[in-house]
C-alpha positions as CSV (number, residue, x, y, z in Angstrom):
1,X,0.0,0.0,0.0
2,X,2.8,2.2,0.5
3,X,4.2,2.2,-2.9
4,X,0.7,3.1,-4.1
5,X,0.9,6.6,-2.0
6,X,3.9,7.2,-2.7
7,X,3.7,7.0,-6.5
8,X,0.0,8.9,-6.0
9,X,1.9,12.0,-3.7
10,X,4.9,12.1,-5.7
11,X,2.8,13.1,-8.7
12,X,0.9,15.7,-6.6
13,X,3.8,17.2,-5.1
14,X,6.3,17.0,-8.1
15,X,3.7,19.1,-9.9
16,X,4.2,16.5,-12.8
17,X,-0.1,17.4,-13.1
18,X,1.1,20.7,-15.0
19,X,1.0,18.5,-18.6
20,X,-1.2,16.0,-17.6
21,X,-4.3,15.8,-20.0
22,X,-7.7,16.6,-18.6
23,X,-9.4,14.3,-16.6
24,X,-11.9,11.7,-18.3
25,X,-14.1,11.8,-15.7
26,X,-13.6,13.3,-12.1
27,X,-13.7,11.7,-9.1
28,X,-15.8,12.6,-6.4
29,X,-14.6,13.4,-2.7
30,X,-16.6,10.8,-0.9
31,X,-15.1,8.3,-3.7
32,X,-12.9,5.5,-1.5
33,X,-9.1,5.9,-2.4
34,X,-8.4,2.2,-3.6
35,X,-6.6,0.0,-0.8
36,X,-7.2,2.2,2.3
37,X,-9.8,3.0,4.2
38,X,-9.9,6.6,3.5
39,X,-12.1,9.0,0.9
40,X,-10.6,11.5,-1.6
41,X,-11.5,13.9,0.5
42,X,-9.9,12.4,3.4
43,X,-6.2,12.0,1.8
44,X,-6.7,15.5,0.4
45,X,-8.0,16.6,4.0
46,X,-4.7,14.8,5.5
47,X,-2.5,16.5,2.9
48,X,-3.0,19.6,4.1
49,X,-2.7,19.2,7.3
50,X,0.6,16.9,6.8
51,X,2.3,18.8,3.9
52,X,0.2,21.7,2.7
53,X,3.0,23.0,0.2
54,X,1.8,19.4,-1.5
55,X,-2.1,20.2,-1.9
56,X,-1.2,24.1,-2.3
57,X,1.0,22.7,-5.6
58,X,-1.5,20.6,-6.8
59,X,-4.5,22.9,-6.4
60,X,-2.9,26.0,-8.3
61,X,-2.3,23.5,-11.9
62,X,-4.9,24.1,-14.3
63,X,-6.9,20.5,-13.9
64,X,-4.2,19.3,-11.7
65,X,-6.8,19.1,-8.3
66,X,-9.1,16.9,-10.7
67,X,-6.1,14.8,-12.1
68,X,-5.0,14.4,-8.4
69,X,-8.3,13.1,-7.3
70,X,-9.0,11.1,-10.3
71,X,-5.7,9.1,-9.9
72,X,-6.7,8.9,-6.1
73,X,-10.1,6.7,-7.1
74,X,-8.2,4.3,-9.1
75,X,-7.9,0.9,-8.4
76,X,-3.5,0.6,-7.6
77,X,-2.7,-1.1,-10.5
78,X,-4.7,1.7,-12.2
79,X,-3.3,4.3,-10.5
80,X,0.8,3.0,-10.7
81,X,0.1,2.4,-14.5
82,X,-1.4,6.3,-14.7
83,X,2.0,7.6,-12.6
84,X,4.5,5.7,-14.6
85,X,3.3,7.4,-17.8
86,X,3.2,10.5,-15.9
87,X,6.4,9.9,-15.1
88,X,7.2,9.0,-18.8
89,X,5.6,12.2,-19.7
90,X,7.6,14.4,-17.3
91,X,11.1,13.3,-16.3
92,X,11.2,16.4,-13.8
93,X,8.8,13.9,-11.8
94,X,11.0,11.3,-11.6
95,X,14.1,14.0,-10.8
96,X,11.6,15.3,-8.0
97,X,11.0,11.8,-6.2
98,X,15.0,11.1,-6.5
99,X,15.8,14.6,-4.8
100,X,13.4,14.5,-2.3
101,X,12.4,10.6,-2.0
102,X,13.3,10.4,2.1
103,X,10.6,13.7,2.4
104,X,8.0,12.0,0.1
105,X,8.3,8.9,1.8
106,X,7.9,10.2,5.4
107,X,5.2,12.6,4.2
108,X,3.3,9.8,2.4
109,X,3.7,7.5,5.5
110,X,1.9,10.1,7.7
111,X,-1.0,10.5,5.5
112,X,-1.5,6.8,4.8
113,X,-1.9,6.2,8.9
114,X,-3.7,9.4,9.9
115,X,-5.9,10.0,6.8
116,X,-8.6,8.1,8.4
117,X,-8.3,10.7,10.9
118,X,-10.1,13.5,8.6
């Protein structure tokens, strides 16, 4: 479960979103997050209160709150698939992570066990 937050925050807080296409279809806050026991609007809820220079990232891209959240509902094979081409897509992503991987990790780890919290 970890590696799927960690590949879901690194996105958010690499801003990698900035080139993302639109979402297909938008998930909704009370949508579960696939292999926790948390909403979207829980790990976004947690986010913020754990690492707000993450969500405050995200939420300033032009569809990148809706690309966040839509990668959130996915099931994790989904959502790992959807990061890797991310990744693919924007190699400042996967500079990001390798700069700042010990942060993410940490950051992640906290929202994972306290997101049920929100």
């Amino acid at each position: 479960m970890l590696t799927q937050w960690k590949i879901a925050a690194t996105a958010g807080a690499a801003g990698a979103l900035v080139l993302a296409p639109a979402a297909v279809a938008q998930a909704a806050p009370s949508d579960p997050v696939p292999g926790t026991n948390c909403t979207v609007a829980q790990v976004e809820r947690a986010t913020v209160a754990v690492a707000p220079e993450a969500q405050t990232m995200v939420n300033r891209l032009p569809g990148g709150r809706a690309e966040a959240q839509r990668i959130l509902a996915l099931p994790p094979a989904e959502r790992n698939a959807r990061i890797h081409e991310l990744g693919r897509q924007n190699p400042q992503l996967a500079a990001y992570y390798q700069q700042n991987q010990e942060k993410i990790n940490g950051t992640i780890a906290t929202v994972a066990r306290t997101c049920s919290q929100y």
